[in-house]
C-alpha positions as CSV (number, residue, x, y, z in Angstrom):
1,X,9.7,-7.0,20.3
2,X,9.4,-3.2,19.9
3,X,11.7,-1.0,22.0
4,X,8.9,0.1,24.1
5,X,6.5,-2.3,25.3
6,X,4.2,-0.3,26.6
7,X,3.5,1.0,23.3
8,X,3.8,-2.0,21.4
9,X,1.7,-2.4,17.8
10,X,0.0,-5.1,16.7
11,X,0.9,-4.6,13.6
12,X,5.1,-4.3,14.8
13,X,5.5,-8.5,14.3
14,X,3.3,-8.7,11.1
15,X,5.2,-6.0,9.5
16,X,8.6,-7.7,10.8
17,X,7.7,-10.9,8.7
18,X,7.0,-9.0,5.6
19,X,10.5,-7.7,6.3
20,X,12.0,-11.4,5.7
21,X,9.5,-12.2,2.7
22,X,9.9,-9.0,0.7
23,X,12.0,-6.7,-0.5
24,X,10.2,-3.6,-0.4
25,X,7.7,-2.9,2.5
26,X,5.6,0.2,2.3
27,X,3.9,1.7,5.1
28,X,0.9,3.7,4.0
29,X,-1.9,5.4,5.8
30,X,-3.7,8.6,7.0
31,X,-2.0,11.5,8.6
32,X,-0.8,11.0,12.6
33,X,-1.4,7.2,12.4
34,X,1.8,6.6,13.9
35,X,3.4,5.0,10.5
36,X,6.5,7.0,11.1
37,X,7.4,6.0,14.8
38,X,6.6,2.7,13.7
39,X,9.3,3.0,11.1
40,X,11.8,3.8,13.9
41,X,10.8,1.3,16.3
42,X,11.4,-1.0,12.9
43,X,14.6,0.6,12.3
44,X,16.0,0.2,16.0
45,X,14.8,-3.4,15.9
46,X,17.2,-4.3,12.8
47,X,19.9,-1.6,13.7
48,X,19.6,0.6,11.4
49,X,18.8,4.4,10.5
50,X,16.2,6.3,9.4
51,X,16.7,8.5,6.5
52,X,13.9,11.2,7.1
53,X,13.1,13.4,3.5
54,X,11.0,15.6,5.9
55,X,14.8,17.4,5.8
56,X,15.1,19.3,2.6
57,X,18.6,18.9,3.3
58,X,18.5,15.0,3.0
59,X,15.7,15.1,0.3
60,X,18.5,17.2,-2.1
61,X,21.3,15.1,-1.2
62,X,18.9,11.9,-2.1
63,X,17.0,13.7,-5.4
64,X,20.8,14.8,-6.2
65,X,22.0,11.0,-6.5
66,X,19.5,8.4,-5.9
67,X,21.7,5.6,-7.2
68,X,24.4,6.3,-4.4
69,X,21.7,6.5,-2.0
70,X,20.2,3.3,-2.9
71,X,23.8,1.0,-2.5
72,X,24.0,1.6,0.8
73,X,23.6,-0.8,3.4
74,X,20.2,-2.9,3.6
75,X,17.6,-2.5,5.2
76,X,16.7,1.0,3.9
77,X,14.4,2.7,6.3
78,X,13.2,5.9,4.1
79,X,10.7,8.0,5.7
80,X,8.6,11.0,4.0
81,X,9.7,9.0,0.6
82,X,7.5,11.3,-1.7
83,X,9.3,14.3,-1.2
84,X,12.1,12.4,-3.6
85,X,9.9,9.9,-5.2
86,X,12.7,9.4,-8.1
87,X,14.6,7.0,-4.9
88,X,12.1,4.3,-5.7
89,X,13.3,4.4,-9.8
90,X,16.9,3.6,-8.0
91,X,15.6,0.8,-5.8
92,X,13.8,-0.7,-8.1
93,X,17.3,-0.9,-10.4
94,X,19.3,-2.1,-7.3
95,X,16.7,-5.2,-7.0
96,X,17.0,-5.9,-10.7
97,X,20.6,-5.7,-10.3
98,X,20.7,-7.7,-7.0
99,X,18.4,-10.3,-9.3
100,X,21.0,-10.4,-12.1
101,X,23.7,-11.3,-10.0
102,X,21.9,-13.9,-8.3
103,X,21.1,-15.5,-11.2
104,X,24.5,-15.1,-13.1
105,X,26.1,-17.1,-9.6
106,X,23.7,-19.9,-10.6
107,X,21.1,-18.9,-7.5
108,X,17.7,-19.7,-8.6
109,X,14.1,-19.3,-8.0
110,X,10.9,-18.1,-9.3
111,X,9.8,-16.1,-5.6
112,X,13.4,-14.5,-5.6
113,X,11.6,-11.4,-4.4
114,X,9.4,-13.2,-1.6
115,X,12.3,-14.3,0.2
116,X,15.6,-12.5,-0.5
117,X,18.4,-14.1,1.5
118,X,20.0,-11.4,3.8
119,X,16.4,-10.0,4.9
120,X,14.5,-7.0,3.2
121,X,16.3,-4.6,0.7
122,X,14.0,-1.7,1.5
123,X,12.0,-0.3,3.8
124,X,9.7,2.5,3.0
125,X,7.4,4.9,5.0
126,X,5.3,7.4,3.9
């Protein structure tokens, strides 16, 4: 359930299950859609923050070291993500690390990416 009912999205639960079968979800659409509070009503529904590259701040620190950013804690709730498009380079190496590992501990299966075990890796908005 989204924090605020009254505003709740249709799309909020169908976007919640991609959560659980993916590892990357990205939100894309037209300007003032609502894509980014729907991010944060996302992010306050698993705990977690949003890391907004709208603040050039943040975008340097994340542009600076992508890697570090990327091993953080999952889910990654990344909004504004093109203003340091080289973070998706160091997602997409944390999965095919997180993939490795799996299968070096003998953990098998052909959808490894449809249904990662501890929920989604990253979340994207843009």
């Amino acid at each position: 359930m989204p924090p605020n009912p009254l505003l709740a999205r249709r799309i909020f639960p169908v976007v919640q299950a991609r959560m659980l079968e993916a590892p990357v979800v990205l939100l894309e659409g037209p300007r003032s859609v609502g894509k980014s509070t729907l991010l944060r009503e996302l992010a306050t529904a698993a705990d977690t923050p949003v890391t907004d590259l709208d603040d050039p701040a943040t975008a340097d620190s994340v542009r600076a070291d992508s890697s570090l950013f990327a091993s953080g804690p999952t889910p990654i709730c990344l909004d504004e993500y093109q203003k340091a498009p080289i973070i998706l380079d160091a997602m997409k190496a944390r999965l095919n690390l997180d993939v490795y590992k799996r299968q070096r501990s003998g953990w098998r299966s052909r959808w490894w990416w449809r249904s990662p075990p501890n929920g989604p890796r990253a979340l994207v908005c843009w």
